[in-house]
C-alpha positions as CSV (number, residue, x, y, z in Angstrom):
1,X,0.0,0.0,0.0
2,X,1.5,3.0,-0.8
3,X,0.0,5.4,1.8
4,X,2.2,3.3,4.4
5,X,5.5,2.8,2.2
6,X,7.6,4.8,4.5
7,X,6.2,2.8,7.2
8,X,7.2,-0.2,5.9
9,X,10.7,0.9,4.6
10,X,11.4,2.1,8.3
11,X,10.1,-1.4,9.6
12,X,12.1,-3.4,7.5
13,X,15.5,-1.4,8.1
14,X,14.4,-1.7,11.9
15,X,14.0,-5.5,11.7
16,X,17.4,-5.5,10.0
17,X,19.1,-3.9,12.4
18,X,17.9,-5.5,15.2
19,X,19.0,-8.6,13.6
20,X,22.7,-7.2,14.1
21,X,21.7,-6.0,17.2
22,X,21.2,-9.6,18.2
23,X,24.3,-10.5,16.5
24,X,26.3,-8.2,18.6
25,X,24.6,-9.8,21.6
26,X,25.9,-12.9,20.8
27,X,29.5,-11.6,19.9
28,X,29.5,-9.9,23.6
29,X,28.8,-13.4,25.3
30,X,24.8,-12.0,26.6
31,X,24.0,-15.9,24.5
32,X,26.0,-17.7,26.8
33,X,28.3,-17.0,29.5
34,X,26.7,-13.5,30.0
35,X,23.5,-14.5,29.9
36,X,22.6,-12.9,33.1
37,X,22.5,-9.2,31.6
38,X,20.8,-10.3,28.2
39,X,18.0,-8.6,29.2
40,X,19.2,-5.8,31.1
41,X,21.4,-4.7,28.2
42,X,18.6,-5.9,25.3
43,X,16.5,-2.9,26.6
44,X,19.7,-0.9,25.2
45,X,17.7,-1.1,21.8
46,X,15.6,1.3,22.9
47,X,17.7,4.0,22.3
48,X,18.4,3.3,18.5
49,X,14.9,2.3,18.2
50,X,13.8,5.9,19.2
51,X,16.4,7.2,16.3
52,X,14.9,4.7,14.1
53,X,11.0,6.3,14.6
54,X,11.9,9.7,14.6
55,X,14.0,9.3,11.4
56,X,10.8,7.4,10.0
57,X,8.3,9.8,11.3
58,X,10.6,12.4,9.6
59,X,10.6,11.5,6.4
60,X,6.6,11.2,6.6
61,X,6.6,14.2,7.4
62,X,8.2,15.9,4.7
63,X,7.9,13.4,1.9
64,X,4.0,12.3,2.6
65,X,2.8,15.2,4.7
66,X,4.7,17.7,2.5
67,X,6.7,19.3,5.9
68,X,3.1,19.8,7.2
69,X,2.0,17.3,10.0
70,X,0.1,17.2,13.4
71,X,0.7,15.4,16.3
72,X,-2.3,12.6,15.5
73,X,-0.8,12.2,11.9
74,X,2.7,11.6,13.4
75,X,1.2,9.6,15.9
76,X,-0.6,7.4,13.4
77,X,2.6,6.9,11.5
78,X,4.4,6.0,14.3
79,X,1.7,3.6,15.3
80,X,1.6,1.8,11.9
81,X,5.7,1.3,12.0
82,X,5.3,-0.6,15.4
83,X,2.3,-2.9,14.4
84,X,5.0,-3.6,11.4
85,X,7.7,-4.2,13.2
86,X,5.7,-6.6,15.8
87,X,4.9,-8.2,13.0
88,X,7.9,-8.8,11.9
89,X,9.8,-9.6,14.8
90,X,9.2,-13.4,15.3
91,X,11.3,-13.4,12.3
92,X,14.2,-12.0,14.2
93,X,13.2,-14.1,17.4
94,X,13.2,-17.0,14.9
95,X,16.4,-15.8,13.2
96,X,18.3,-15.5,16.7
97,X,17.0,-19.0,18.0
98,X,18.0,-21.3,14.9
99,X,20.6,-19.7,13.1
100,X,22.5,-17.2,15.8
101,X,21.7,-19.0,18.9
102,X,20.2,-22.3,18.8
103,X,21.6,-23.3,22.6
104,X,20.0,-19.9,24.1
105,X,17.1,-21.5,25.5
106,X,18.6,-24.2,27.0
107,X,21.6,-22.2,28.3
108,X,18.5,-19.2,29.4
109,X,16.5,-22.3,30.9
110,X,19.7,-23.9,33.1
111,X,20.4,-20.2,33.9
112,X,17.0,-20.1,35.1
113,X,17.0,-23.3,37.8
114,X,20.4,-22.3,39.0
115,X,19.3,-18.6,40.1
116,X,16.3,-21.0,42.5
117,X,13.6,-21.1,39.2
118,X,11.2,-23.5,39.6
119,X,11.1,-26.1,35.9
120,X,7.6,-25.7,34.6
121,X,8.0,-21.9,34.8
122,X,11.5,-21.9,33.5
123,X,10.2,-23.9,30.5
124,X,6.8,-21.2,30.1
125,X,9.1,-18.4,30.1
126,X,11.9,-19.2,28.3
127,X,10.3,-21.0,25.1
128,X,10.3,-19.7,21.4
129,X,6.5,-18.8,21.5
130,X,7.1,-17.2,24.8
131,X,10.0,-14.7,23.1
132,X,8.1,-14.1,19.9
133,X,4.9,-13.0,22.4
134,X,7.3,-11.0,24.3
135,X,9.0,-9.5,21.4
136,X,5.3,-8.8,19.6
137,X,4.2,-7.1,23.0
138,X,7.2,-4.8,23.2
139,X,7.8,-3.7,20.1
140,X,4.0,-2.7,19.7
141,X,3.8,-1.4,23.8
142,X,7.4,0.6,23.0
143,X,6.7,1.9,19.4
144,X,3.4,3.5,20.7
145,X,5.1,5.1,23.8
146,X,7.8,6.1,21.2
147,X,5.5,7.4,18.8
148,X,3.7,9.8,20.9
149,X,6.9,11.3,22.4
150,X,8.6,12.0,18.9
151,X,5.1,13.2,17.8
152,X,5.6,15.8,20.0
153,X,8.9,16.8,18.7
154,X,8.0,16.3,14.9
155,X,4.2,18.2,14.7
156,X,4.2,21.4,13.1
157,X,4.0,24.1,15.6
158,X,0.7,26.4,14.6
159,X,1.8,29.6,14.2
160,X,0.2,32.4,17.0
């Protein structure tokens, strides 16, 4: 559709780099024998995600919007880029857990029991549907939070 275009550029460049994101993850050891800060330092994305949405709210603005857009229009852009990239982060989930990391469940699992987790909620949260929920959830929760906060930035100010 091309009233969403930019949208959908933005989402797939997102999914990309998180992709290397999760590659750099691995390469730091937060796979493996770091696994205890994987997911104090995976929130980390949050800061090139925001560059990401404002770069992608941006361009709607000038190259959809003609440099002219409210706060509900850049709102509504920035919504549609996170329903696109929830959508297409089981791919990356996917992506990191056969290809990148194919022991990170067991090793997040083992992790898990030795920190006192009980099994049958070890196994719950740690599972591939479990991450791609998770990943779904937070990219649409964080891309909406996002959105409104560089819809501020991005509106055009009426003049007085």
């Amino acid at each position: 559709m091309k009233k969403f275009e930019i949208e959908f550029k933005w989402a797939l460049y997102f999914t990309a780099f998180n992709m290397l994101w999760l590659s750099l993850e691995k390469y730091l050891g937060w796979h493996d024998e770091l696994i205890q800060f994987h997911t104090f330092y995976s929130l980390l994305i949050i800061f090139p995600q925001v560059v990401f949405f404002y770069l992608a709210i941006r361009e709607k603005k000038y190259q959809y919007y003609k440099g002219k857009v409210s706060w509900q229009q850049a709102f509504l852009s920035g919504g549609i880029l996170s329903i696109l990239i929830a959508s297409l982060s089981p791919a990356t989930i996917y992506y990191m857990n056969t290809f990148l990391s194919p022991d990170f469940i067991d090793v997040a699992i083992d992790r898990y029991l030795i920190s006192g987790g009980k099994e049958t909620s070890a196994k719950n949260f740690h599972s591939l549907e479990a991450y791609i929920k998770n990943a779904i959830l937070f990219n649409v929760s964080m891309g909406i939070v996002i959105s409104g906060i560089v819809a501020l930035f991005l509106q055009t100010k009426k003049a007085e």
